[in-house]
N, C-alpha and C positions, 0 to 999 in steps of 0.2 A: 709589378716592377721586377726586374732583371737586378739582379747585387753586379756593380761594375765591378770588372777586371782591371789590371795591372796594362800599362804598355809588353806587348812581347812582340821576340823579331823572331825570326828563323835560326837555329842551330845552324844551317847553312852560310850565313850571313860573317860564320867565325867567330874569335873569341868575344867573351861578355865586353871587354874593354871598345871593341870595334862598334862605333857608332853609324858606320857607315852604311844605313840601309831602313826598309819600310819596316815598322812598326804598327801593329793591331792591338786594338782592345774592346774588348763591349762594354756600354754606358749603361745607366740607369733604368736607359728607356727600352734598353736591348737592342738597338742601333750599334751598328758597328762603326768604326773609327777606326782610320789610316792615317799617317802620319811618316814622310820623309824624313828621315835624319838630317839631312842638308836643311832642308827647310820645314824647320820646325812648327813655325806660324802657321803652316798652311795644313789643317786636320779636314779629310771628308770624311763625310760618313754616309751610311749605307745602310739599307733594311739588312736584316740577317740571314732572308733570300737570297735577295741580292749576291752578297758577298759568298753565298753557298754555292750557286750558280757559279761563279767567278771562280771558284776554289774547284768544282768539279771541270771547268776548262783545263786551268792548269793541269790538273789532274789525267785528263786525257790530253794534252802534249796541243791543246789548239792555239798556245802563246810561245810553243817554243823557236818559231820562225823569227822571234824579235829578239831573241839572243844570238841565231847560231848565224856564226859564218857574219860578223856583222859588215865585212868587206863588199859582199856583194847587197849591199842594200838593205 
């Protein structure tokens, strides 16, 4: 078994007071956990595959279409 982690957000996301934004942590099981600040109740989770895969997307820029420019769609 995996020793769980704390909730953490991104340094991006602004000051420690600013709740506003995703939250990760790893479980017991080493399952990861996401979690909205808006909506608290609603935690998924994810292998740690998974979420590694997810993280090397970001990482090469294949989500950055759903931020930019959100005018045009």
């Amino acid at each position: 078994m995996t020793s769980p982690t704390a909730w953490q957000k991104s340094s991006f996301s602004g000051p420690e007071d600013n709740q506003n934004c995703v939250h990760v942590r790893r479980i017991a099981s080493g399952e990861i956990e996401l979690v909205e600040s808006e909506i608290p109740g609603t935690i998924v989770a994810t292998s740690r595959a998974n979420f590694a895969a997810f993280l090397l997307g970001v990482k090469a820029g294949e989500f950055d279409h759903l931020i930019e420019n959100p005018s045009q769609g």
